[in-house]
C-alpha positions as CSV (number, residue, x, y, z in Angstrom):
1,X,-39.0,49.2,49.6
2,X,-36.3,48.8,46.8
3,X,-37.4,47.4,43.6
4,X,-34.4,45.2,43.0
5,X,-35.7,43.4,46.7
6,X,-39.1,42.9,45.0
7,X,-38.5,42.3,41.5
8,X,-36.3,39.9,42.1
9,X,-38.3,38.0,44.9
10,X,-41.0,38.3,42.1
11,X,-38.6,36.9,39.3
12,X,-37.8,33.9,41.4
13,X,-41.4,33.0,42.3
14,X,-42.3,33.2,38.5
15,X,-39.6,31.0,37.7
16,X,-40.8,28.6,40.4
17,X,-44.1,28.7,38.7
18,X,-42.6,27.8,35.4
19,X,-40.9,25.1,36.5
20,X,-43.7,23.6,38.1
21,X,-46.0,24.3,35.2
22,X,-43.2,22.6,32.5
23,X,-43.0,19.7,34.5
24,X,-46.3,19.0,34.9
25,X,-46.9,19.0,30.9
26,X,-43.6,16.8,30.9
27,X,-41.1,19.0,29.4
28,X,-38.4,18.1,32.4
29,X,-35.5,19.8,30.8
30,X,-37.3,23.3,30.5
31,X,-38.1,22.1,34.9
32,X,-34.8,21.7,35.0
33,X,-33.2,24.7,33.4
34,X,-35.3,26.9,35.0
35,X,-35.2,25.8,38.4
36,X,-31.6,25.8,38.0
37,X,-31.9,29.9,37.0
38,X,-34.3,29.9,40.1
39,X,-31.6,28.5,42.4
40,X,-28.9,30.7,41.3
41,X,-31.1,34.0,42.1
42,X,-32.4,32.4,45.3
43,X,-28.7,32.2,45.9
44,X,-28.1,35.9,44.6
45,X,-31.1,37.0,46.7
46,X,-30.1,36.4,50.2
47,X,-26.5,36.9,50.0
48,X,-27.5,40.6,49.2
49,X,-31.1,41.2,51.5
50,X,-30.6,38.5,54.6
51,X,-29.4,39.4,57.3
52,X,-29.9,36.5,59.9
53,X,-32.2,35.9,62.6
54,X,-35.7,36.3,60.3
55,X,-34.4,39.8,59.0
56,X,-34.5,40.7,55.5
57,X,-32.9,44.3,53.8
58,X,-34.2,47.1,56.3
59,X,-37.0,44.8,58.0
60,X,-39.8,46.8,56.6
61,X,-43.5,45.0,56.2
62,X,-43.1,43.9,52.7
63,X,-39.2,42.9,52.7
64,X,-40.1,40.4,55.8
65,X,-43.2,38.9,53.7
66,X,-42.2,38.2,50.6
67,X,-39.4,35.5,51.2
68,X,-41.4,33.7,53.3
69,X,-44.1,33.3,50.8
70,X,-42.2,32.9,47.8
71,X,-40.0,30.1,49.8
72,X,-37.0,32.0,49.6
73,X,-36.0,30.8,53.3
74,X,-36.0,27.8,55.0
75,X,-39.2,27.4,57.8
76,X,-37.1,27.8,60.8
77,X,-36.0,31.1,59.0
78,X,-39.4,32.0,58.1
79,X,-40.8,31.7,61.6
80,X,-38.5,34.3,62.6
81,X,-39.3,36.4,60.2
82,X,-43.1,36.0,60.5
83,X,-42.5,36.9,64.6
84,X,-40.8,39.9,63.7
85,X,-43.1,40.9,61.5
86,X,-46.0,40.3,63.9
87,X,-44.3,42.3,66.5
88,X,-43.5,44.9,63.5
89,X,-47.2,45.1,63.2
90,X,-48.7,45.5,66.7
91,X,-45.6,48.1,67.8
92,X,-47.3,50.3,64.7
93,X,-50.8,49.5,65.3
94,X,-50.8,47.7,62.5
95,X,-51.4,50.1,60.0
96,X,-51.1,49.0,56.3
97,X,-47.9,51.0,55.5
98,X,-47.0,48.7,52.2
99,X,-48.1,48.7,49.1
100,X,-49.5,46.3,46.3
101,X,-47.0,43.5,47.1
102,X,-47.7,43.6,51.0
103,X,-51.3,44.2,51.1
104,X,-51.4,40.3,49.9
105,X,-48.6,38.9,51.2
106,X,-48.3,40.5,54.6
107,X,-51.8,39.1,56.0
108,X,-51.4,35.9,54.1
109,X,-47.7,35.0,56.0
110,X,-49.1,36.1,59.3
111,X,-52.2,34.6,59.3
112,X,-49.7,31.4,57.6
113,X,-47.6,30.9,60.8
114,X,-50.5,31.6,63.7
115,X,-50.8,35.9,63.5
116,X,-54.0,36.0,62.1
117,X,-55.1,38.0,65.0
118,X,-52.7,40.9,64.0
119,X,-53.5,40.1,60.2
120,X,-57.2,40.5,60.7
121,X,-56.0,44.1,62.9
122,X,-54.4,45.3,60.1
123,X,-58.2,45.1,58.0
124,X,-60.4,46.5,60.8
125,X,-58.4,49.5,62.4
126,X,-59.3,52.9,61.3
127,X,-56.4,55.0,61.1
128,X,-54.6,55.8,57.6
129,X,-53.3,53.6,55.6
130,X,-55.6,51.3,56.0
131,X,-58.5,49.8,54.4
132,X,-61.3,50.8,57.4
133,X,-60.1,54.7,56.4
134,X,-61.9,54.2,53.0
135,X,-65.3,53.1,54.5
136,X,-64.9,56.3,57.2
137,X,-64.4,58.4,54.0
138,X,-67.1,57.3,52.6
139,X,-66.0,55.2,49.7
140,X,-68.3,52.4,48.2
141,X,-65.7,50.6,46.3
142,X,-61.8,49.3,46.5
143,X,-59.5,52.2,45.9
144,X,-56.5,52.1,44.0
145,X,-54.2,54.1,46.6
146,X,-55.0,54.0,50.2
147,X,-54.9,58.3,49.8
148,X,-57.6,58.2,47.1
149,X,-55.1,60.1,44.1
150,X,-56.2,57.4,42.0
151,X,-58.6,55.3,40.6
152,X,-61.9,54.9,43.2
153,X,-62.9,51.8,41.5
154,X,-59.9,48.8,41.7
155,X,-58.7,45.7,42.8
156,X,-55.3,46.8,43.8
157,X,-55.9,46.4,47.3
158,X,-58.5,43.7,46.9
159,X,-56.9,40.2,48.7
160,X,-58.3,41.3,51.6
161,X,-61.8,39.1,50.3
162,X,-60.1,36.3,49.3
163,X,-58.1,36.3,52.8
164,X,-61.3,36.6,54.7
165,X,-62.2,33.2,52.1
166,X,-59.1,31.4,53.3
167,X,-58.3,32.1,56.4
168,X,-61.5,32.8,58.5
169,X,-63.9,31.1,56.3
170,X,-61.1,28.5,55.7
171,X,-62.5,27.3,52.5
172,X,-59.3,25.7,50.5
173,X,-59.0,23.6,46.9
174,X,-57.1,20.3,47.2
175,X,-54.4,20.5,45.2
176,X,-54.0,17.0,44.8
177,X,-57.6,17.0,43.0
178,X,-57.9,20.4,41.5
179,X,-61.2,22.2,40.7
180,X,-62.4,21.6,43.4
181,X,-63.2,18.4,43.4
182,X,-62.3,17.6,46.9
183,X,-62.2,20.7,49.6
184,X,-60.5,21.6,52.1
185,X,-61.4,23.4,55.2
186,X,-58.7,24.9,57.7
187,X,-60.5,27.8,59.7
188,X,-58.9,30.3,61.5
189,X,-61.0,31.1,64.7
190,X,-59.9,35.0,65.0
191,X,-61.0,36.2,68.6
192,X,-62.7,39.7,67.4
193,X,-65.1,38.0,65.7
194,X,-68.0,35.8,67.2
195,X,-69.1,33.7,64.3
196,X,-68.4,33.3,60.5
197,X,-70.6,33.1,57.4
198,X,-68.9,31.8,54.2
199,X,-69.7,30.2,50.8
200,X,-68.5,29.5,47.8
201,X,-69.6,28.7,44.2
202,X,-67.2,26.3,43.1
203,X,-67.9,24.2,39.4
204,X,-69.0,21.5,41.5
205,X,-71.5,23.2,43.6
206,X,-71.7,25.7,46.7
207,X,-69.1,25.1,49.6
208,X,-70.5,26.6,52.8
209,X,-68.6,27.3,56.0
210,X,-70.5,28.6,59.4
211,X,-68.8,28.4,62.8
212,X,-69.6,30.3,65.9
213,X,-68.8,30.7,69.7
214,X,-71.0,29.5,72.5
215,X,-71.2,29.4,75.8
216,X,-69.6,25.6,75.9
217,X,-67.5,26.4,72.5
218,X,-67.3,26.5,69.0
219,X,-69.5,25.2,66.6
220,X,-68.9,24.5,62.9
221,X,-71.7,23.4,60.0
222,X,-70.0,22.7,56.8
223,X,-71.6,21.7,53.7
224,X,-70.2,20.3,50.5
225,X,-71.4,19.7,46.9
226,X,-72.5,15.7,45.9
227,X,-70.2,13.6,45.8
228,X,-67.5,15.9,46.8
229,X,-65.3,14.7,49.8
230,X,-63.6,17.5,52.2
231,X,-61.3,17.5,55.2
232,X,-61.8,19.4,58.0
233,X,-58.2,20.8,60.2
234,X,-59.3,21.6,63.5
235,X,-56.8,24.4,65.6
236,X,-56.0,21.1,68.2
237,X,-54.4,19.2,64.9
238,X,-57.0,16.8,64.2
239,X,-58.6,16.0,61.1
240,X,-62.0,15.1,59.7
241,X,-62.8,13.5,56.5
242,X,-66.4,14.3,56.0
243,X,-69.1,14.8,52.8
244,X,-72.3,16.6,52.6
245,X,-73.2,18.5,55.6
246,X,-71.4,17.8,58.6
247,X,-72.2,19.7,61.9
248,X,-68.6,19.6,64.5
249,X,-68.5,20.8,68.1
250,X,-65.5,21.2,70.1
251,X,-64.7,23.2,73.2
């Protein structure tokens, strides 16, 4: 992977970030510079790395991720690149040949646009590079190279819990009400497994998730803090607006 392709998709999402951030605290002319700078390297960006048709520089892992989670593409664009990169995946077994960068965006845009099936693959297979090698090596901890030259004890390649948080457990923070003061819950149902445990300790109190298969269909429990609302997105589009402990069965 180049560096100019990441550093620069990098650079655009921190300017994005600042942007945000300055508006937010009112200064609208800093917003307004800087997205200005961000438009003009967005610009830069894909007249140098797109190619058309969902492909990005030489199409590998990372170079299709990144743009589509930093926004650097429109979402008809990014569907096509998150198909290529699912078929990417499966054709090399999905074997986590990226680095930093892609071992938390990769999963993330998969799982994103309805591949968390191949995302959760690319956790659980066992050849090298990939994070299942680590356990057959016998490792305890997070390593910070996937062919443990480095440190044995880092969160380099760590997302992979907070992906399991999001996207199976499907615990989310409303960002219309931040700190968790309202939840919400969009589970993905990945077919390997058979049920999912999940909580979290947020400053308001523990938000639990459990869901599992049955013989009729799924079954969900959630259970939120006091006085904390949630919504729940169910894979068929509806929604539920719920508090306290709420127990959902669908087929």
């Amino acid at each position: 992977m180049a560096p100019e392709f990441v550093t620069t998709a990098w650079h655009y999402r921190n300017l994005k970030i600042f942007a945000e951030t300055a508006s937010l605290f009112g200064f609208s002319d800093d917003a307004a510079r800087t997205l200005d700078r961000a438009a003009k390297i967005a610009d830069s960006f894909r007249r140098n790395f797109f190619n058309g048709g969902g492909s990005w520089a030489n199409d590998e892992k990372t170079a299709l991720a990144l743009p589509v989670a930093f926004g650097l593409c429109d979402d008809a664009e990014a569907r096509l690149s998150a198909a290529l990169l699912d078929r990417k995946m499966r054709e090399d077994g999905c074997i986590a040949d990226f680095g930093i960068a892609g071992a938390k965006f990769v999963p993330r845009v998969l799982a994103d646009y309805g591949y968390e099936n191949t995302a959760f693959r690319i956790f659980t297979q066992e050849k090298f590079p990939g994070w299942c090698q680590w356990i057959r090596d016998g490792e305890t901890t997070l390593l910070e190279d996937f062919a443990g030259r480095c440190s044995h004890s880092h969160v380099m390649y760590g997302d992979l819990a907070a992906w399991m948080m999001q996207y199976p457990g499907g615990i989310e923070p409303s960002f219309t009400r931040p700190g968790f003061r309202e939840v919400v819950l969009k589970p993905k149902f990945i077919d390997a497994l058979h049920s999912m445990n999940a909580h979290y300790d947020s400053v308001c109190g523990r938000i639990s998730v459990f869901w599992n298969r049955t013989s009729s269909g799924m079954e969900l429990t959630a259970a939120l803090p006091p006085n904390v609302p949630g919504v729940l997105h169910l894979p068929d589009g509806s929604s539920h607006a719920f508090s306290g402990t709420r127990h959902f069965q669908w087929k």
